[in-house]
C-alpha positions as CSV (number, residue, x, y, z in Angstrom):
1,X,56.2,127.1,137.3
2,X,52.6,126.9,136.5
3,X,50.3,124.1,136.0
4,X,50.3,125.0,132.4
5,X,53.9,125.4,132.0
6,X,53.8,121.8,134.0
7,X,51.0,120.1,130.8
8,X,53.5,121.3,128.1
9,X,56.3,120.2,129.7
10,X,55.3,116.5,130.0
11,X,53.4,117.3,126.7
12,X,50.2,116.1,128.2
13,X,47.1,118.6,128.9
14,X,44.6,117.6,130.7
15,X,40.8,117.8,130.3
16,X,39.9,118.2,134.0
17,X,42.3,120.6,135.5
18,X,40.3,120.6,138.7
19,X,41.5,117.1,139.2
20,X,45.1,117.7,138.5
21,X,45.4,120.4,141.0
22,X,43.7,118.1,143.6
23,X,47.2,116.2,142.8
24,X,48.9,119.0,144.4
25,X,46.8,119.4,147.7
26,X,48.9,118.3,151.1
27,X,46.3,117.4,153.1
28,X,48.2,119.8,155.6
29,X,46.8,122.5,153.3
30,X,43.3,121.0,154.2
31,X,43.3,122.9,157.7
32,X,43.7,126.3,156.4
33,X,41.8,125.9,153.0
34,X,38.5,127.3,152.8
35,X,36.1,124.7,150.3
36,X,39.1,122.4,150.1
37,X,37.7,118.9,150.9
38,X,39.9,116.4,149.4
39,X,43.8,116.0,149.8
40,X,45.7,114.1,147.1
41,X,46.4,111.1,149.3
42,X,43.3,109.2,147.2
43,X,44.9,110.1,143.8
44,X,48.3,109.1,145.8
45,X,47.0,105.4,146.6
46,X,46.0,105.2,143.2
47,X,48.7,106.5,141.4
48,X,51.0,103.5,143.6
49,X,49.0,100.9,142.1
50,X,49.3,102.2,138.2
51,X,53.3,103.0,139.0
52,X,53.7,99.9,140.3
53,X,51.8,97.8,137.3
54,X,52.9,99.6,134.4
55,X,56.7,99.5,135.5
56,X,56.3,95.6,136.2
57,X,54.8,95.5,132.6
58,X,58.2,97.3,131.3
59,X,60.2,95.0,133.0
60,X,58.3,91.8,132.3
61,X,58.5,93.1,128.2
62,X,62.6,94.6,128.5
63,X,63.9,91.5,130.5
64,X,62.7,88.2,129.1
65,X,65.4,86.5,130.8
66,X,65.4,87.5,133.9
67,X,63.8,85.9,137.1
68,X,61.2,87.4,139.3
69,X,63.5,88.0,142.0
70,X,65.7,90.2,139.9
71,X,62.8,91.9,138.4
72,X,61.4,92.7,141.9
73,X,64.2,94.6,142.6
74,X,65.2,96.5,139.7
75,X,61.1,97.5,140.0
76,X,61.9,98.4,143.8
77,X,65.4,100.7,142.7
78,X,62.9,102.1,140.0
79,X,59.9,103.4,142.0
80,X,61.5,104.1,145.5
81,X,61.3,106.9,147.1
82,X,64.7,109.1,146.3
83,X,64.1,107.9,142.5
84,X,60.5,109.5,142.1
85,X,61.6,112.4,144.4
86,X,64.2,113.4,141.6
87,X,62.3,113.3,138.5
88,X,59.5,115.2,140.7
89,X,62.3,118.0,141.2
90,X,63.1,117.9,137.8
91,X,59.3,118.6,136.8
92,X,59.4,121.4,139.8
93,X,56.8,120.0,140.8
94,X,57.1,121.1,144.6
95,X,56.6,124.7,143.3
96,X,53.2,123.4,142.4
97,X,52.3,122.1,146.2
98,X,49.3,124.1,148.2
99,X,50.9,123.5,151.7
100,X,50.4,124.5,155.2
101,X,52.4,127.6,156.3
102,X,53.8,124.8,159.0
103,X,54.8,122.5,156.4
104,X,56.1,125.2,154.1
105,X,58.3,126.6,157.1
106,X,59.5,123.1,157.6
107,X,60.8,122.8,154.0
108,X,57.8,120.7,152.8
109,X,59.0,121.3,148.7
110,X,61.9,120.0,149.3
111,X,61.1,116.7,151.4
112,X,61.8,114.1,148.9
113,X,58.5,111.6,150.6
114,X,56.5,114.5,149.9
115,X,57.9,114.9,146.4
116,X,57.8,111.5,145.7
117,X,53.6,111.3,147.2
118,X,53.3,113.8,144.5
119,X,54.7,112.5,141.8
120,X,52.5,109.4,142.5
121,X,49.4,111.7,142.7
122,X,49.9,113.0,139.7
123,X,50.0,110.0,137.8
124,X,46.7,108.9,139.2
125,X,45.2,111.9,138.1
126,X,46.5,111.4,134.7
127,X,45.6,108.1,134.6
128,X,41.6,108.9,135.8
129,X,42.0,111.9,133.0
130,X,43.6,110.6,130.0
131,X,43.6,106.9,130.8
132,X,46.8,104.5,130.6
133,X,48.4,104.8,127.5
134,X,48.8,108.0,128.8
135,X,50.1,107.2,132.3
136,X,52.4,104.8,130.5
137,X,53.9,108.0,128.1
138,X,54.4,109.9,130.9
139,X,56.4,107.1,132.7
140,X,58.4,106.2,129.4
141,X,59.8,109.4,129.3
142,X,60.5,109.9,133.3
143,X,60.6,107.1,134.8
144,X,61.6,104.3,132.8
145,X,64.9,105.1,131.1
146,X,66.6,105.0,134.6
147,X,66.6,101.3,134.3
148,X,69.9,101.9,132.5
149,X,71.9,103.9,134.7
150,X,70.5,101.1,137.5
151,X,71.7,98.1,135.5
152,X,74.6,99.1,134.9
153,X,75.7,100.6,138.3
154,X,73.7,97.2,140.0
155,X,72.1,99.5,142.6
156,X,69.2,96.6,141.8
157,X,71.2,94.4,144.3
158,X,71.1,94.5,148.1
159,X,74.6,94.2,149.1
160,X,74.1,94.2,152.5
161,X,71.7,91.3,152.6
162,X,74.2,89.2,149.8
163,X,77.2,89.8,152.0
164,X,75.6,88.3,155.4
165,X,73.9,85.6,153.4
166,X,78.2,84.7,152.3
167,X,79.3,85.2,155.3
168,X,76.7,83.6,157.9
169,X,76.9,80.4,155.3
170,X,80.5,80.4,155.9
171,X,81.7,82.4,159.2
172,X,78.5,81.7,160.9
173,X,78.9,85.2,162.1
174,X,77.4,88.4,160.9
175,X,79.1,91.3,159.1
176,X,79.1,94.8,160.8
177,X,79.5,98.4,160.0
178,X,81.7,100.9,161.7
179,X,82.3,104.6,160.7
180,X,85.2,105.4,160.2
181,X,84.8,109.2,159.4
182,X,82.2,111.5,158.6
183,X,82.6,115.2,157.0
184,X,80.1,118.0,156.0
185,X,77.7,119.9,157.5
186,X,74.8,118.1,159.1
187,X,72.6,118.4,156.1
188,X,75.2,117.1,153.8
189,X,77.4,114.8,155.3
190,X,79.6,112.2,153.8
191,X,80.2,109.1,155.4
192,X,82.9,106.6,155.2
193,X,82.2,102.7,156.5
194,X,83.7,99.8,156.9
195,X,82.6,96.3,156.5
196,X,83.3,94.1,159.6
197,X,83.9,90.4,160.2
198,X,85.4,89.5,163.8
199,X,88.0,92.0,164.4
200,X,88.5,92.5,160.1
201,X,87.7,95.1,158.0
202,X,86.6,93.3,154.6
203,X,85.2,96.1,152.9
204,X,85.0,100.2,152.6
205,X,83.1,102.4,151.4
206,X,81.6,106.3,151.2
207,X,78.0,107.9,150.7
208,X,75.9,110.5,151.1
209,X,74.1,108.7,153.9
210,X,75.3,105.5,156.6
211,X,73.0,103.4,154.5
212,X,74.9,104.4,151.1
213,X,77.9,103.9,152.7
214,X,77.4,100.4,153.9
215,X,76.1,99.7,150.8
216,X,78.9,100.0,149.3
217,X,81.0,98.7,151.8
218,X,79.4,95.3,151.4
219,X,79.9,95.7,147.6
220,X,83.6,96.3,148.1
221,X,83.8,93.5,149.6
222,X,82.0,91.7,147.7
223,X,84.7,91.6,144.7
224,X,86.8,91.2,147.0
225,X,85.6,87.7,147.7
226,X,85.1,87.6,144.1
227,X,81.2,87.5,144.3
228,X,80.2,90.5,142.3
């Protein structure tokens, strides 16, 4: 992967291709540079802000009926961390990264924070070189059509939080989590949860991760009560 072979894949070139390398610059990569100034951290903070106001635009314009509350979190399930840390391993764009040999060792191209920094970087830097209509392209084609997958799946909705706002109204208690197993290597473990009330298992559920798993533990129970 090149930075070329990156501008015709999102079909966007850019005018200043100093800047859009400075997208790419760890500020690890700072303290073995020579002439390297400027991480992409700046381009980073900037690239929040225009992810986070063109994707409310979206939503505002897609979803006329819903509330801000829903809103809020479909916007959070669309611009976290493990969702921009895919689409930047789709671009490859951690192939692109100037790294310390530190971070490199450590698996730095593969850290999905890192690859989601990135991804914001670069759309500040496209945003300072082409302007927003741009930006906005670039997040219509990657970004935005996973608002279907995450509607219809509901991974918009805190489970966790809905279940122990149920039960503390009614139990005056709050739910629990216990593993129950967990299989796989370290580095790609499944777990399986269950959902607690008193001495009850209400719920189960499996994921890549404990938080996953309880997730989905709350939402199985969930229909169980008939809430979901």
């Amino acid at each position: 992967m090149t930075f070329d072979d990156l501008q015709k894949t999102i079909g966007i070139p850019f005018t200043n291709q100093d800047l859009l390398r400075t997208a790419f610059f760890h500020r690890s990569y700072l303290n073995e540079a020579k002439n390297i100034t400027q991480s992409n951290e700046r381009l980073e903070f900037l690239g929040d802000a225009v992810l986070s106001f063109l994707t409310s635009s979206f939503l505002y314009q897609r979803f006329p009926e819903y509330p801000e509350g829903i809103l809020t979190n479909i916007r959070s399930s669309l611009v976290k961390t493990k969702s921009l840390s895919q689409v930047a391993k789709t671009l490859a764009l951690g192939d692109l990264l100037y790294l310390s040999r530190g971070e490199e060792e450590s698996g730095g191209r593969a850290n999905p924070s890192l690859l989601a920094d990135t991804f914001e970087a670069l759309l500040g830097a496209l945003f300072l070189d082409q302007g927003v209509e741009a930006a906005k392209q670039f997040l219509a084609q990657y970004v935005f059509p996973k608002v279907t997958e995450i509607i219809e799946k509901r991974a918009y909705i805190d489970f966790k939080s809905l279940l122990q706002e149920i039960v503390q109204e009614k139990e005056r208690v709050s739910p629990t989590y216990r593993v129950v197993k967990s299989q796989g290597p370290d580095h790609a473990k499944t777990f399986w949860i269950e959902a607690i009330v008193g001495e009850s298992a209400i719920g189960s559920g499996m994921g890549k991760s404990k938080q996953e798993a309880e997730q989905q533990a709350a939402s199985n129970a969930l229909e169980k009560m008939g809430k979901i």
